[in-house]
Backbone as CSV, one residue per row, in Angstrom:
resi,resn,N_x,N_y,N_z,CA_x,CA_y,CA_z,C_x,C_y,C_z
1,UNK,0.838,-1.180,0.000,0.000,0.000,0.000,0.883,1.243,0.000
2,UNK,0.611,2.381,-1.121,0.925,3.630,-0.891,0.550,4.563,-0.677
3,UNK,0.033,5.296,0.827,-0.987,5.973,1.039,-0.670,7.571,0.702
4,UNK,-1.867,7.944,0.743,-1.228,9.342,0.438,-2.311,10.421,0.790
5,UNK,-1.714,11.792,1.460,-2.954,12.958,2.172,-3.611,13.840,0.557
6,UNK,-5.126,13.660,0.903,-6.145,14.675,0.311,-6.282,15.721,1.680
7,UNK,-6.403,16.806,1.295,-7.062,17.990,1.592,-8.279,18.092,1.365
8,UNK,-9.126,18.144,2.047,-10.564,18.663,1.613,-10.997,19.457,2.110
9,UNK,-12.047,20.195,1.531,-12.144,21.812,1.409,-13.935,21.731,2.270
10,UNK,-14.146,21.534,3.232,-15.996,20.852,3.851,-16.796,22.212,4.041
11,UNK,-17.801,22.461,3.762,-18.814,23.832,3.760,-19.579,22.755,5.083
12,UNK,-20.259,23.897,6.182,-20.997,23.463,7.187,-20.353,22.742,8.554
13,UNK,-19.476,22.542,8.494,-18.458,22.213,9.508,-17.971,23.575,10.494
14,UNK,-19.330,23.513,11.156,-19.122,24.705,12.905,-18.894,24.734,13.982
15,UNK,-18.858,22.920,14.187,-18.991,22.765,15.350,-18.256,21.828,15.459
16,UNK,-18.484,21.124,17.506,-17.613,19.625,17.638,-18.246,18.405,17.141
17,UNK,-19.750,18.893,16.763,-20.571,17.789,16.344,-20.313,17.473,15.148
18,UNK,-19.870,18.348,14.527,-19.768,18.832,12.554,-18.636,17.591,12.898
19,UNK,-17.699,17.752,13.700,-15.751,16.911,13.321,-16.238,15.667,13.790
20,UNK,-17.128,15.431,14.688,-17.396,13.809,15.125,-18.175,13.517,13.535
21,UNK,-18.812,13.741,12.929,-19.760,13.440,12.272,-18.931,13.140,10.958
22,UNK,-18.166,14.017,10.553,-17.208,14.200,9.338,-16.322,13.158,9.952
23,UNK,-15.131,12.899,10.535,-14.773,11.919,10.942,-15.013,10.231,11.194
24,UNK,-16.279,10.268,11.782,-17.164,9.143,11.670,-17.222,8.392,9.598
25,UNK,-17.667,9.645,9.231,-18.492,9.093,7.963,-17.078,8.647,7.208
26,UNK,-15.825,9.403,7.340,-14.376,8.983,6.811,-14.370,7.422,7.267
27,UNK,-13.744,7.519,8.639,-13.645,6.379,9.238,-13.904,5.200,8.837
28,UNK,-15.160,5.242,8.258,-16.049,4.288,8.154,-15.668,3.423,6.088
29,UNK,-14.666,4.550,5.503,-14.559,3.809,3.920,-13.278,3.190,4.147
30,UNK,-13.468,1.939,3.444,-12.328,1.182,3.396,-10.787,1.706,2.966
31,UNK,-10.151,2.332,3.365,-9.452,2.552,2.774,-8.317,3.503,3.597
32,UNK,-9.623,4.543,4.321,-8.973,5.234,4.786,-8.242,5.119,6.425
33,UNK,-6.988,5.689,6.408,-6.176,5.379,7.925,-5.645,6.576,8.775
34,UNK,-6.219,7.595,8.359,-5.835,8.598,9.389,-6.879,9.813,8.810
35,UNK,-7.697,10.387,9.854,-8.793,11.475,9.569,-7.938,12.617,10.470
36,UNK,-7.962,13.897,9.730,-7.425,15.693,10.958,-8.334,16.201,10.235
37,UNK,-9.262,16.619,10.879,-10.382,17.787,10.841,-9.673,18.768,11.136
38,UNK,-9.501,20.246,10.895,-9.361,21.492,11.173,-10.626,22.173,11.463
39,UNK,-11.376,22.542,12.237,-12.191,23.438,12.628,-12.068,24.833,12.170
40,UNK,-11.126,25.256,12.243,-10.691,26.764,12.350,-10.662,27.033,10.533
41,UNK,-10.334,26.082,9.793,-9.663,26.148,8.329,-11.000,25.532,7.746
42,UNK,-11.879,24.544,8.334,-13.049,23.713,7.985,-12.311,22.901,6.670
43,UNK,-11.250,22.260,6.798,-10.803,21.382,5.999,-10.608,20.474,6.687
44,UNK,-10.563,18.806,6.092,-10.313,17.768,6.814,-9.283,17.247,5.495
45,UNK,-8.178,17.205,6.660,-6.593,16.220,5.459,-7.053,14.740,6.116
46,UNK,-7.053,13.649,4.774,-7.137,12.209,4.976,-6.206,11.383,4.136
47,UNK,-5.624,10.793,5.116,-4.172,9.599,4.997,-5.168,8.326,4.260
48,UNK,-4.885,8.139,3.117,-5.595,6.936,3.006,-5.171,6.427,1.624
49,UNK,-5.626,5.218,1.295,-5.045,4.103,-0.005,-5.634,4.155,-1.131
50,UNK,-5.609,4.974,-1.871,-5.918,5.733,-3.259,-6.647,4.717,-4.282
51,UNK,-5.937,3.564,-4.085,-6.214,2.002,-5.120,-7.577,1.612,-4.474
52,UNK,-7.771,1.871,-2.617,-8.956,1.251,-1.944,-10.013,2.650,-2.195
53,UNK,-9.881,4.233,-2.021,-11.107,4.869,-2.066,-10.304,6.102,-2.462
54,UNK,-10.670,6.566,-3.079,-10.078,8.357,-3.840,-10.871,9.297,-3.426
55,UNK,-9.926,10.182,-4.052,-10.696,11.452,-3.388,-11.365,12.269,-3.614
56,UNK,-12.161,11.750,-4.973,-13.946,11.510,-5.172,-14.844,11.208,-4.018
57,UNK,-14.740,9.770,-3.923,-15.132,9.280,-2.906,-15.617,9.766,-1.728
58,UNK,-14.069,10.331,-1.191,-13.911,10.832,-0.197,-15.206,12.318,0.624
59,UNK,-15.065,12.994,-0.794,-15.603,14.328,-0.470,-17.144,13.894,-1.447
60,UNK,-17.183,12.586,-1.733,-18.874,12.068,-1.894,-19.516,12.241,-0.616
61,UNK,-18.990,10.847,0.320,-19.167,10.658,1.592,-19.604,12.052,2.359
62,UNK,-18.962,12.729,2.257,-18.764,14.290,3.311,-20.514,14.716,2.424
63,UNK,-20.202,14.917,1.312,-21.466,15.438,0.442,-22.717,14.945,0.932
64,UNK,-22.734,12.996,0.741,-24.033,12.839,0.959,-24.284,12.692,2.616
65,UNK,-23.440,12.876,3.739,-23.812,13.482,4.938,-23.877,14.733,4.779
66,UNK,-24.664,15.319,4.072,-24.670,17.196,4.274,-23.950,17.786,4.518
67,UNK,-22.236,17.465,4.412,-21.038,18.742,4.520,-20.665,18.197,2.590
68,UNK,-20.960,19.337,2.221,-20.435,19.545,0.622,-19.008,19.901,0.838
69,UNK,-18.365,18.641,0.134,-17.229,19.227,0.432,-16.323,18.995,-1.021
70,UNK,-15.151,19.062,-0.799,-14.406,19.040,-2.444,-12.734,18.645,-2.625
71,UNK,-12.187,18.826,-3.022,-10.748,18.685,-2.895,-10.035,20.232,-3.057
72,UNK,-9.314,20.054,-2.552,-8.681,21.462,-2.330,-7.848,21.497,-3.375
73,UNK,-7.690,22.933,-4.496,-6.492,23.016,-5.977,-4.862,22.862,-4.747
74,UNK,-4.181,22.523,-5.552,-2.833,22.275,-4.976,-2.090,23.784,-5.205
């Protein structure tokens, strides 16, 4: 496995409930192995195995729990 960090860019993320919730819904795709929510930035960087879930995926998940979220331009 070669894992590697997405940035994602999450709209609606205000609170401690917003980072349990966003976290949770990560957590939960195969693939991924390390979730950092930023509160302050409302981005969440995710460590995870590109071949098991991308970062489509990724900011699907966030989407269809109600934080629209996206990948951040480099």
């Amino acid at each position: 496995m070669n894992p590697t960090e997405t940035l994602l860019d999450v709209r609606g993320m205000n609170c401690g409930s917003c980072v349990r919730h966003i976290s949770e819904a990560l957590d939960a795709l195969d693939g991924v192995e390390e979730v950092r929510p930023s509160l302050p930035d409302k981005t969440v960087l995710v460590r995870h195995d590109p071949a098991r879930v991308s970062a489509e995926q990724l900011a699907g998940a966030l989407t269809a729990r109600g934080y629209p979220a996206a990948t951040r331009a480099a």
